[in-house]
ROLUMLUM-152258 format. One record per residue (C-alpha): residue in three letters; x negated, y, z negated. Coordinates in steps of 0.05 Angstrom, whole numbers, plus 32768, in hexadecimal, padded with zeros to 4 digits. Example, Ala and Ser with C-alpha at 12.3 -4.5 7.8 and 13.67 -1.06 7.14 Angstrom:
BEGIN
Ala7F0A7FA67F64
Ser7EEF7FEB7F71
This chain:
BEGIN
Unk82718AFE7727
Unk82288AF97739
Unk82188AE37781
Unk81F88A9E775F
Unk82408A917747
Unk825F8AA1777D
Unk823A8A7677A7
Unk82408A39777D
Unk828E8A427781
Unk828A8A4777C6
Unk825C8A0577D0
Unk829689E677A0
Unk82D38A0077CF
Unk82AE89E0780D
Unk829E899D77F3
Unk82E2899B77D8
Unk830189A97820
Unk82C7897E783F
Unk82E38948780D
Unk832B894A781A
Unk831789497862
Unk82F08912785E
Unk832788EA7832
Unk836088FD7874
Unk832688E478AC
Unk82F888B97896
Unk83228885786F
Unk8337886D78B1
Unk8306883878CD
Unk82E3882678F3
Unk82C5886A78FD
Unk82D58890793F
Unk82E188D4794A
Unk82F088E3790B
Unk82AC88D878E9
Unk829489107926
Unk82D489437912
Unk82B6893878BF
Unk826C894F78D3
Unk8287898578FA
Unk82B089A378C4
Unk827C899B7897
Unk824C89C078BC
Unk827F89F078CA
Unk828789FC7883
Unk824589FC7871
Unk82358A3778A4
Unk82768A557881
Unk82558A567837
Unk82108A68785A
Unk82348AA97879
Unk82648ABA783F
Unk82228ABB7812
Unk81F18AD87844
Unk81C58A9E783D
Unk81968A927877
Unk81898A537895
Unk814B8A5278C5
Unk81518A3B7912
Unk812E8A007902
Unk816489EF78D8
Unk81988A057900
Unk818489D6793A
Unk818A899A7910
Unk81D189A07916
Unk81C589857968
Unk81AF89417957
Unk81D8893E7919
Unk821C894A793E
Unk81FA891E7976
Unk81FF88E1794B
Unk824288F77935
Unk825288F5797F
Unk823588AE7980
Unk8260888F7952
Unk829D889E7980
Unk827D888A79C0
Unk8260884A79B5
Unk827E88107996
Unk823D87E17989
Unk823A87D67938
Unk81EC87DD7949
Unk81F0881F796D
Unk822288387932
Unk81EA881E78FE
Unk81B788457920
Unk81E38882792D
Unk81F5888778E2
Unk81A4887E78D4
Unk81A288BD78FD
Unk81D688E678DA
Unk81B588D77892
Unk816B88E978A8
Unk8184892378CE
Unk81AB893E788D
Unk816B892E7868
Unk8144895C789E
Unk8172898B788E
Unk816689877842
Unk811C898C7853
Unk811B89BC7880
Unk813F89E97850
Unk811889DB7813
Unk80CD89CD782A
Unk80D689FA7872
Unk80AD89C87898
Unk80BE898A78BD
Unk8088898E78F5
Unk8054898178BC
Unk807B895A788F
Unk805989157885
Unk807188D37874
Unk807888DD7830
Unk809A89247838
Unk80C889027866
Unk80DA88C67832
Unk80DF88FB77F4
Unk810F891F7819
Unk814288DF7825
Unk813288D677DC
Unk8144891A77CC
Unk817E892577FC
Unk81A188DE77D3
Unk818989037794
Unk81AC894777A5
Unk81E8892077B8
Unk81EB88F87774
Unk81E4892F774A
Unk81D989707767
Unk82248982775B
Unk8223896A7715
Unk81EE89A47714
Unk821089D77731
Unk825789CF7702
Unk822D89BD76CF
Unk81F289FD76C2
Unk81F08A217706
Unk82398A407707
Unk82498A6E76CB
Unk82878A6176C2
Unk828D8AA0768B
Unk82808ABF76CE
Unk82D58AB576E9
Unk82FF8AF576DF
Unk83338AF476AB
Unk83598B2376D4
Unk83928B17770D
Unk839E8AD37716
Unk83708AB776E8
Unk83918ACF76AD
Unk83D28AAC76BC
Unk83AA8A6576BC
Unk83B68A507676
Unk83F88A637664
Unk84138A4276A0
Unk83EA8A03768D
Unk84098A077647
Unk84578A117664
Unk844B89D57690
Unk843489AE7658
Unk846F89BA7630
Unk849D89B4766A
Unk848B896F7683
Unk849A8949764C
Unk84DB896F764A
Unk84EA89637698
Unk84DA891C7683
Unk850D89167647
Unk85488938766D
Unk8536891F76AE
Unk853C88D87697
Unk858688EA7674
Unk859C890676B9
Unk858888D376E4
Unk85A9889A76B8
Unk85EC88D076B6
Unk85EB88C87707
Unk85E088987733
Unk85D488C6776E
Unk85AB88FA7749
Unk857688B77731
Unk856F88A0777D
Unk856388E57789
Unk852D88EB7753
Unk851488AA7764
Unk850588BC77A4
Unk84E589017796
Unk84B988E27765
Unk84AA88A0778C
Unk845988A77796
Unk842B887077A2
Unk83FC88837757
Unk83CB884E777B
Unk83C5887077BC
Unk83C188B477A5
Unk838B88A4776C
Unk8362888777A2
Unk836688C077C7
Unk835688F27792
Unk831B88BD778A
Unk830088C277CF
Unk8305890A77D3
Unk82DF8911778C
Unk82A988EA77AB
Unk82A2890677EB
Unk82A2894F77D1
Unk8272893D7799
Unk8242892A77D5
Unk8245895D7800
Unk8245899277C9
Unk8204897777AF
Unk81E3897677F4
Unk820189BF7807
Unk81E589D277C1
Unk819589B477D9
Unk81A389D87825
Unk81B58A177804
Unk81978A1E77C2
Unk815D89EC77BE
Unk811889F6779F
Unk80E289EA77C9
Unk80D1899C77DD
Unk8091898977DA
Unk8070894477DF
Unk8044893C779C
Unk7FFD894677A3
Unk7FE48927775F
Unk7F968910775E
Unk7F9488C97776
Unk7F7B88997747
Unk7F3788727755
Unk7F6488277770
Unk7F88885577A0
Unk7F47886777CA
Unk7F25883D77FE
Unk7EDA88427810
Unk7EC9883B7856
Unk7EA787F7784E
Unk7EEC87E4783A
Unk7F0887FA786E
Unk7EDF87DB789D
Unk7EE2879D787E
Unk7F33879E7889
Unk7F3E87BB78C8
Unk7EFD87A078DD
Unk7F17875378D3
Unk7F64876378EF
Unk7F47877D7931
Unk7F108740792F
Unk7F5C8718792E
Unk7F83873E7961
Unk7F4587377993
Unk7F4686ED7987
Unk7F8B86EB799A
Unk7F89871B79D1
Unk7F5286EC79EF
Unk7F8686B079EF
Unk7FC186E37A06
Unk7F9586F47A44
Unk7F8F86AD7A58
Unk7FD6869F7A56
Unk7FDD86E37A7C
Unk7FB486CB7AB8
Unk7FBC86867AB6
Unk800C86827ABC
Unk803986507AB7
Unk800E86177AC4
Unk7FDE862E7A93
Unk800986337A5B
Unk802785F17A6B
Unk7FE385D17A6D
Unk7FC685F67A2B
Unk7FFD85FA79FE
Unk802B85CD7A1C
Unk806B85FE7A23
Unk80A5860C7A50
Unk809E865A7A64
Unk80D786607A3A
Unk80C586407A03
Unk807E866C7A07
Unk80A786A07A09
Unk80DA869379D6
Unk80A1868379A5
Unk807886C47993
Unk809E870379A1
Unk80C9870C7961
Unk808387077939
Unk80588732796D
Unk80978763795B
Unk808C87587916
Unk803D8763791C
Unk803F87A6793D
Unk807487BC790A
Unk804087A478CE
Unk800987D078E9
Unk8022881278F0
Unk802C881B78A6
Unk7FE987F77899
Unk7FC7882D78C8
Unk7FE4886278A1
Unk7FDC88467859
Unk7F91883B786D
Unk7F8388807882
Unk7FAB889B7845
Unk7F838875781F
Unk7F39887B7843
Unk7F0B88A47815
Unk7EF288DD784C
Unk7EB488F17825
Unk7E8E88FC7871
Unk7EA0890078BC
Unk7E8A88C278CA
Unk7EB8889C78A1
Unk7EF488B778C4
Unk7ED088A7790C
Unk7ECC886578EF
Unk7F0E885F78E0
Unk7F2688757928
Unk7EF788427949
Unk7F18880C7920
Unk7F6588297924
Unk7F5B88357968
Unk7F3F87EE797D
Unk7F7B87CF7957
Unk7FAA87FD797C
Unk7F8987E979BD
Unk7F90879879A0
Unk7FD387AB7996
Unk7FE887C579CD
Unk7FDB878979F9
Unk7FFA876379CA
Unk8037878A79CC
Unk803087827A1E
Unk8036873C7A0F
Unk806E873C79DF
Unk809787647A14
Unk8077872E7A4F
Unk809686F67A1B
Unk80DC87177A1A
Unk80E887217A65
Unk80D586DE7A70
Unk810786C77A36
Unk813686F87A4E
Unk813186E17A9A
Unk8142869D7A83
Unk817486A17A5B
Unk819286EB7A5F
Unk819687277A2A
Unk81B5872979DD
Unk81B4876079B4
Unk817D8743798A
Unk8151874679C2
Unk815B879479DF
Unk815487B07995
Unk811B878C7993
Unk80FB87A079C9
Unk811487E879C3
Unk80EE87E37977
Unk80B187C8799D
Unk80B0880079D2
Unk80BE882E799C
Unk808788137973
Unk805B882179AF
Unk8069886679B6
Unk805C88767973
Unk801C88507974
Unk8002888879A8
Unk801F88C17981
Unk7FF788A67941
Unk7FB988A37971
Unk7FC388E87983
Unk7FD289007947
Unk7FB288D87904
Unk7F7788B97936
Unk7F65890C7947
Unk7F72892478FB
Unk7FB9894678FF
Unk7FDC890478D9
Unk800E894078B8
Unk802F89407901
Unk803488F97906
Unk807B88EA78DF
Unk80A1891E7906
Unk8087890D7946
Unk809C88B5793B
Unk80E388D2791F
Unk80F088F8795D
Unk80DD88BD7989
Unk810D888C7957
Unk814488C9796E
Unk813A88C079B1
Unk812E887A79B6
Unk817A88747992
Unk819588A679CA
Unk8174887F79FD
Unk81A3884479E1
Unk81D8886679DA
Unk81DD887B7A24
Unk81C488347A40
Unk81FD88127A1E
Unk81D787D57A0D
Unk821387A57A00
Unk822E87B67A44
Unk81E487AE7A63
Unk81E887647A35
Unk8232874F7A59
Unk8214876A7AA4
Unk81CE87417A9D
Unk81F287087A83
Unk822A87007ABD
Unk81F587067AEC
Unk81D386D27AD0
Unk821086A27ACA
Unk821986B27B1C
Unk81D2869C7B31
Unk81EC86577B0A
Unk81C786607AC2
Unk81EE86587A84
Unk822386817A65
Unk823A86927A23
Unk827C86A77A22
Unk828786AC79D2
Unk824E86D779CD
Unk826387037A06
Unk82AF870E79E4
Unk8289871579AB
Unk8263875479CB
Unk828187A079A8
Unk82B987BF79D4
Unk827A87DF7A03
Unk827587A37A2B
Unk82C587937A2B
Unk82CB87B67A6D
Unk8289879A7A93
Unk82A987527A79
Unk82F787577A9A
Unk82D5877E7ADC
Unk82AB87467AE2
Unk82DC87067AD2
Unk82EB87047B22
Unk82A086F17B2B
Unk829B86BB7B03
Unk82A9866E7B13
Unk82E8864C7AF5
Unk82C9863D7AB6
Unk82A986717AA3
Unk82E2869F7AAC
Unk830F86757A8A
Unk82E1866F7A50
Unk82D586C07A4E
Unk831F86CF7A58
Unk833286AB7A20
Unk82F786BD79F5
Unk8305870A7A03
Unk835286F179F5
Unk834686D279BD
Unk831B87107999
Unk8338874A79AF
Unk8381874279B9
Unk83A6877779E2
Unk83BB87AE79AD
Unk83D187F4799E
Unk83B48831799C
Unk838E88347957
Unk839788807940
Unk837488BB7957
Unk833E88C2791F
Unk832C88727933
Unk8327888D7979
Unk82E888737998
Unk82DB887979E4
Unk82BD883479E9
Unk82F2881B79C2
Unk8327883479F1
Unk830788247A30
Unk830787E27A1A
Unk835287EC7A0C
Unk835E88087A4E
Unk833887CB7A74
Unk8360879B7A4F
Unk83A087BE7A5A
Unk839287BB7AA5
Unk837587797AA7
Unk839C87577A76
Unk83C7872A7AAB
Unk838387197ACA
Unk836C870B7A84
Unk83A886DC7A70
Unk83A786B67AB9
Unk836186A87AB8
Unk836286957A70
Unk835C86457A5B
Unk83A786297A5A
């Protein structure tokens, strides 16, 4: 058996056990500690067919495996459907990083559209890559005839006469005895339904995973396409000017305005445009969001597309990218000015931390595209933004935000603002704990209203299995378990 062979049968045999693994754990939702045990065996058994082969993986792949089991981690720590969103956003870009790093051997000077063609590829590989391998990579011709092997077909021709024969007879005894048919009934008593939908979900899985193992391990090269541009897909510099030239004439305009709100106060914006601070506030920030998400990729499509024929047109190019940066920027300082007065007023939701995470986020990879596009080293520029999206979902992950949401908000309901109870019980099992700890603090109403809200959603139950396990999840258990006499006094009657 040639080592090509023998390494496709081995990919096979791992994405089969990675399948029937995945059927046992990750059928069982929602997602815990289960989907952390899955990645783990799989990388496990991916190192496995690496060392049975003597296949190398570099460091740089290697260490991919941190954030990747990081994420894994995440899923059975936090209970937030946002942070699991995000966390699950990790584990696929990580896996494509993998599938990058493997094929193209460079992820430090990957750009965008290296970074996009591998999720492309990673979904293609996982479509069809093990229709590939079955299909033309193993040779089959290869499998020796000898020991075992040769004992495959007539033992698939004696069970095919046999069955029918078990079948006939079978039938005859079972109708001859009463106790012999219960017996037979009960041997033979399978769920067809459950066990085809296993078989199903194991197919599935291990068709995935053998597909990616096959791009990790036996992959051709990846590379981004470098075909000659045609003429539409260039911009002159006077183009460029005129575009970027206009935008930052409209960002300084507004900036102008911004900075007389900004100095003015409260009494200037109620004299100008006639708004509360809240309702000034409440007005602008989701769009200002929107506006610094619409220029990053309008930076980088315009210097992709900027015709460098001399030096000055890329100095032209930073003056304007720069100034709209700098535009930017305090616009983004007033987005973020807009939310903490909203946020002072009337307390935190999820929508608002994500979006201001996104904006600060945004932010810092505005300066990393000034250091790197602005001084000519844009093929840094997509690793660099990815690495601060990692860290800016860790930085979640360990501030808890829905907890943050449930502390921010009972403070604000003691200093005598309002208080939404529904949304609060509607909160994931992260702020369950902050909620009962804080019920004691809370006037009548309120607590009744929260008690019976947190009541109402999350009624007192048993433990949910240990591939559900979540540590969120059971905390919020094990406050409600202590506190649920608290919970059912203070409760509306």
């Amino acid at each position: 058996m040639t080592d090509k062979t023998r390494l496709g049968f081995s990919i096979l045999a791992a994405a089969l056990a990675a399948g029937a693994l995945g059927d046992g754990l990750l059928r069982a939702t929602p997602w815990g500690v289960n989907l952390f045990v899955w990645i783990a065996a799989l990388a496990a058994l991916a190192a496995g067919v690496l060392i049975l082969n003597r296949v190398d993986l570099d460091a740089g792949s290697r260490r991919l495996v941190i954030p990747l089991l990081f994420f894994a981690v995440a899923m059975a720590w936090r209970d937030s459907p946002v942070l699991k969103a995000l966390s699950l956003i990790g584990i696929v870009i990580t896996l494509s990083m993998i599938l990058m790093r493997s094929r193209a051997g460079k992820l430090l000077a990957a750009g965008v559209t290296d970074y996009a063609l591998g999720v492309l590829i990673s979904l293609y590989d996982a479509l069809t890559g093990a229709g590939r391998l079955i299909g033309g990579e193993i040779e089959w011709k290869e499998i020796p005839r000898d020991g075992w092997a040769k004992h495959l077909a007539p033992v698939a021709k004696g069970l095919a006469i046999a069955l029918p024969l078990l079948l006939i007879f079978g039938r005859l005894l079972a109708s001859a005895d009463a106790f012999f048919s219960d017996l037979i009934l009960r041997l033979f008593n399978w769920d067809v339904e459950s066990i085809v939908v296993h078989c199903m979900v194991t197919a599935i899985i291990a068709w995935a995973v053998a597909g990616f193992l096959r791009g990790v391990v036996t992959g051709k090269e990846l590379k981004a396409v470098n075909a000659n541009r045609p003429e539409f897909l260039w911009l002159g510099v006077t183009e460029t000017v005129i575009i970027l030239g206009l935008l930052d004439v409209l960002f300084l305009s507004f900036v102008v305005v911004q900075f007389r709100y900004f100095f003015g106060g409260a009494a200037r914006i109620q004299a100008v445009a006639g708004l509360t601070y809240a309702e000034y506030a409440r007005s602008g920030f989701f769009e200002l969001v929107g506006v610094a998400a619409l220029v990053l990729p309008l930076l980088l499509a315009a210097h992709w597309l900027l015709r460098k024929e001399k030096a000055r047109d890329e100095r032209v190019f930073r003056i304007l990218a720069g100034t709209q940066i700098a535009l930017l920027f305090v616009m983004m300082v007033s987005a973020l000015q807009r939310m903490r007065l909203y946020q002072r007023e009337y307390g935190l939701t999820e929508l608002r931390i994500y979006t201001t995470v996104f904006m600060e986020w945004l932010a810092a990879v505005f300066i990393w595209f000034a250091i790197t596009v602005l001084r000519g080293r844009r093929e840094r520029f997509t690793f660099g933004a990815v690495v601060a999206g990692f860290l800016a979902i860790g930085a979640l992950l360990a501030v808890n935000p829905d907890r943050l949401i449930a502390r921010v908000n009972v403070e604000h309901a003691i200093a005598g603002r309002d208080f939404d109870a529904a949304y609060a019980a509607s909160l994931s099992a992260d702020a369950v704990p902050e909620l009962i700890s804080s019920l004691p603090r809370l006037k009548s109403s309120q607590r009744c209203a929260l008690a019976s809200q947190i009541l109402y959603t999350r009624p007192i139950a048993g433990s949910p299995g240990w591939r559900r396990w979540n540590w969120s999840r059971a905390e919020a258990a094990r406050a409600m378990a202590e506190g649920g006499q608290e919970l059912r006094e203070s409760a509306c009657q």
